[in-house]
N, C-alpha and C positions, 0 to 999 in steps of 0.2 A: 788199526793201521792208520796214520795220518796219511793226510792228501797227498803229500810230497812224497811219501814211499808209495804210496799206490801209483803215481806215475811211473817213479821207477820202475816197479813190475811189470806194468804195461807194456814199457819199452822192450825192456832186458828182456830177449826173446822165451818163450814157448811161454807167455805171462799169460797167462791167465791172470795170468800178473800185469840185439837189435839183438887200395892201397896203389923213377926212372925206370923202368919197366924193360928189361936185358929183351933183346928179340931178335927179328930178322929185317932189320933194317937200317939206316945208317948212323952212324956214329952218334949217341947222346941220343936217340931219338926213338921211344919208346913203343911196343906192338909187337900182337904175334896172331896166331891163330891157328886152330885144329877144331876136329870130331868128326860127329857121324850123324846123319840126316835120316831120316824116316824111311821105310820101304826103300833105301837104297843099299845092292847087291852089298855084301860084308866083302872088305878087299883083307888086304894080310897085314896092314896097317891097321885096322881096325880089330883085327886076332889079337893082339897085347888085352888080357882082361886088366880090367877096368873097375871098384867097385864101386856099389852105388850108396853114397852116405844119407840121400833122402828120395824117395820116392812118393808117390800119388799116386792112388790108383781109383779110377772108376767116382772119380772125386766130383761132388753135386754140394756148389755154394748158393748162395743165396743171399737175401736183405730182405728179411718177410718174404713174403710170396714173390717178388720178382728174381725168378733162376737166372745167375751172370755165369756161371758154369756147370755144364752137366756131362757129365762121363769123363772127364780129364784124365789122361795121365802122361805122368813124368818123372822121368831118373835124373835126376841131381850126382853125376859122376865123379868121383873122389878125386883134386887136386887140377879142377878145373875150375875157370872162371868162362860163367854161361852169362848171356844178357839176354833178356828177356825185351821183346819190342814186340807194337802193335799201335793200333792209334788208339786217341782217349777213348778210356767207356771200354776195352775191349776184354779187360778182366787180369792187367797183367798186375794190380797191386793187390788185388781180391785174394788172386793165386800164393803171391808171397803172402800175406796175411798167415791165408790154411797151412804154405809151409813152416810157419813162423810156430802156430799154434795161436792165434789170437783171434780165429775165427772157427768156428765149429764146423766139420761138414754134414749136410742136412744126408750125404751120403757115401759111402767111399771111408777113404782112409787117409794116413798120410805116415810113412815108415821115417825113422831117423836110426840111422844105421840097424838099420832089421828088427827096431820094435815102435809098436803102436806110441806115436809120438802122444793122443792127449792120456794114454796109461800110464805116461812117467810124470817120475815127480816134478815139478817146477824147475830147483834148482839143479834136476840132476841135466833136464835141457839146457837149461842157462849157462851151464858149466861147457855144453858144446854148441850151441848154435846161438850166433847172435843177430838182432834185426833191427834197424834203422828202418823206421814205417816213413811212410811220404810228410805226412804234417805231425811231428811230433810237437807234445806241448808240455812245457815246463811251470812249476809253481811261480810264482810272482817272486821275487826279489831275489832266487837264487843263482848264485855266482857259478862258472863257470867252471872250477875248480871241485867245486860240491856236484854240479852236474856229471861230470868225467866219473869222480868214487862212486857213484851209483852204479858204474859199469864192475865193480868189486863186489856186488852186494850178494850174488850167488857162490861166492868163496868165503862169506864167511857164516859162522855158525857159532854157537854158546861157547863151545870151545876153540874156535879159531878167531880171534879177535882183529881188528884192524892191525897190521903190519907193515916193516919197512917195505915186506914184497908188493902191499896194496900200493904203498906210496910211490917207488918207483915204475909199476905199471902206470900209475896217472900221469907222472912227469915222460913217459916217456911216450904215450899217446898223443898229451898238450906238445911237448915237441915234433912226433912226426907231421900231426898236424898244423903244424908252424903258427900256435895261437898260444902257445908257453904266457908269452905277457898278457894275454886276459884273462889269468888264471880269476885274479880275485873281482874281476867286470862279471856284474849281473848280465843274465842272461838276456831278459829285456830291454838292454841298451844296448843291444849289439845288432849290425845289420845282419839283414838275410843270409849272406853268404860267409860270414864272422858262425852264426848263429849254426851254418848246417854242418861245420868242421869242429863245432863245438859236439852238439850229437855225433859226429862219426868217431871222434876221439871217443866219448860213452861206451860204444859199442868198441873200439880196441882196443879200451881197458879193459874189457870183459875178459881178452883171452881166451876167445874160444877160437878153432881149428876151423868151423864153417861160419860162414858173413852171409845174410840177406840183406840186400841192401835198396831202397825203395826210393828211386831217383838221388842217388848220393851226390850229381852235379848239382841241384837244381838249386838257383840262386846265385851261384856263383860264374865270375867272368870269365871268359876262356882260357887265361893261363892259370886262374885255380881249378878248372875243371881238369886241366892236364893235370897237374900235382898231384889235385887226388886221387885219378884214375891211375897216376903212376906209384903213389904211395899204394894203394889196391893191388898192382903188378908185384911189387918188389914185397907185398904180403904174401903174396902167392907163390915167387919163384924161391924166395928167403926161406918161409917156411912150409911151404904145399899148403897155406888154406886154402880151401873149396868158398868160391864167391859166386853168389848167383847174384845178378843184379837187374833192377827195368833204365832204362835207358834211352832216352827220347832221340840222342843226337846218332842217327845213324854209320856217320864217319867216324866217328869215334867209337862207337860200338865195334866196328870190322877192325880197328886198330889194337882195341884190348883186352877182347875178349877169346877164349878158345872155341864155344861154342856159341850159337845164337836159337831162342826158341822165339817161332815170330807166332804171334797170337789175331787172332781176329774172332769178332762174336764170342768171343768166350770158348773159344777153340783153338787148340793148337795145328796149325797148317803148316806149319815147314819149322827143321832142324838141323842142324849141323853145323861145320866149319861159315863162317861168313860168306867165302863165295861161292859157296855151295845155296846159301840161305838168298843173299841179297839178289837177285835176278832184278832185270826190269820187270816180267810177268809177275813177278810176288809184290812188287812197290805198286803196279796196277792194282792189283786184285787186293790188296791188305790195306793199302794204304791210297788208295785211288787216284795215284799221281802219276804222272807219266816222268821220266826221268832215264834217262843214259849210265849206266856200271859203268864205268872205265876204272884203270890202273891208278892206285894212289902211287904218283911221282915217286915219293918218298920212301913210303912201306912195304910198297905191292901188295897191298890189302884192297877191297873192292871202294870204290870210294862212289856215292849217290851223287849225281850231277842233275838237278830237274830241270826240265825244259819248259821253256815261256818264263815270263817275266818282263817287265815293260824295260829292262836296261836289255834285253838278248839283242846281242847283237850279229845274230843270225835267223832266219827261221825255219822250222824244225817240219818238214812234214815228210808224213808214211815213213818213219825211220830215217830219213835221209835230210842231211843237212846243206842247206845250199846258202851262198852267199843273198845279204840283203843286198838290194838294186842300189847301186852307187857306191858300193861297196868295193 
């Protein structure tokens, strides 16, 4: 196996060897949200079954002897887009990793539609689950266009050879992700956020039905992070892919995702619809920040508003906000 197909593998999930968004909100303006939270009473909206395309169970990682998760478990719910949040260090790319297959668990398991995900074959993963890891990294001088066909590489086989179908799946990933003209731009001369729409094209070439995706804004400026969260939605509402994703920008998570699992220590501590998840006592205790939920304007999704900061131009105590003096 040469270097450049070895990274391929790596990437293109389970290696051992990775999307305007229609909602409920206004006009052009993309977001939605649902699920169901942990120990909370089952209503009659929650009775529609549901199945589970990947699970965890009882799941114990590690990096040599330092344990970053022990006892975990999680349902991956078929034709949902979950985000995954927590602060640095807390184990939320560890976890995509084990669901990915690129990381062994020292215990536990991890199911991909109801069998033992590292008892299958590589390519027969690859063919369904694909995974975008946080820092991927590419051979030196290859172009952008060669990077994408490696998301083809578990469709073909001695007797399936490269095809008009491989070809139009790349031109039509380099399109969604609106980098079409760097098809033939090495990978290495392209900035950060050129560079990470490049990997997520990869991984929608792939053609698989479930996306892990391991900070897929990161790099990029605020109106490409809408694009691709919205190219992510309109994968999902187009064709029911299942997307689990980590996701730093809180606001944005309540807007496009249906589920949210918040992680802390290497534990999962709350689940559900967003404003089921986002509370201020979870932003304390998860993320040690003190901050106000209100109504996003726009969506009616929960939107994180944090309190202090040297522009506030109020200030905030015991809950209650009072005008500053001269104000």
């Amino acid at each position: 196996m040469t270097a450049s197909h070895a990274t391929s593998e790596a990437v293109i999930s389970g290696g051992n060897g990775v999307p305007s968004r229609g909602g409920d909100g206004a006009a052009g303006i993309p977001g939605r949200s649902s699920a169901v939270t942990r120990d909370r009473p089952t209503t009659a909206e929650d009775a529609e079954p549901r199945s589970q395309r990947l699970q965890a169970r009882d799941l114990c990682l590690s990096y040599g002897e330092q344990v970053v998760i022990d006892g975990l478990d999680i349902d991956v719910i078929d034709n949902t887009i979950t985000g995954v949040i927590g602060p640095n260090g807390c184990g939320k790319s560890t976890l995509l990793r084990a669901l990915g297959r690129l990381m062994q668990p020292k215990r536990g398991g991890v199911l991909l539609d109801g069998k033992q995900i590292h008892k299958m074959p590589t390519k027969e993963v690859a063919r369904t689950l694909g995974l975008l890891p946080q820092s991927p990294a590419a051979p030196e001088g290859l172009c952008v266009a060669d990077l994408v066909a490696r998301g083809r590489h578990p469709h073909q086989s001695w007797y399936r050879q490269w095809s008009s179908r491989d070809e139009s799946a790349v031109a039509e990933a380099l399109a969604m992700t609106g980098i079409g003209e760097l098809a033939e731009r090495a990978i290495d001369e392209l900035s950060g956020g050129q560079r990470q729409r490049a990997w997520l094209s990869m991984a929608l070439a792939q053609s698989t039905d479930l996306l892990l995706l391991d900070e897929p804004t990161t790099y990029l400026d605020l109106s490409h992070q809408v694009d691709v969260l919205d190219l992510i939605g309109r994968l999902h509402d187009d064709s029911g892919r299942t997307v689990v994703m980590v996701l730093h920008d809180l606001n944005l998570a309540a807007r496009y995702v249906d589920r949210l699992v918040a992680m802390k220590d290497g534990v999962i501590v709350a689940e559900g619809r967003p404003h089921e998840v986002l509370t201020e006592e979870l932003l304390a205790d998860v993320f040690e920040l003190r901050a106000r939920v209100i109504e996003d304007p726009v969506m009616g999704t929960p939107m994180v508003v944090p309190v202090g900061g040297r522009r506030t131009s109020a200030a905030v105590t015991d809950g209650a906000v009072t005008p500053r003096p001269g104000t």
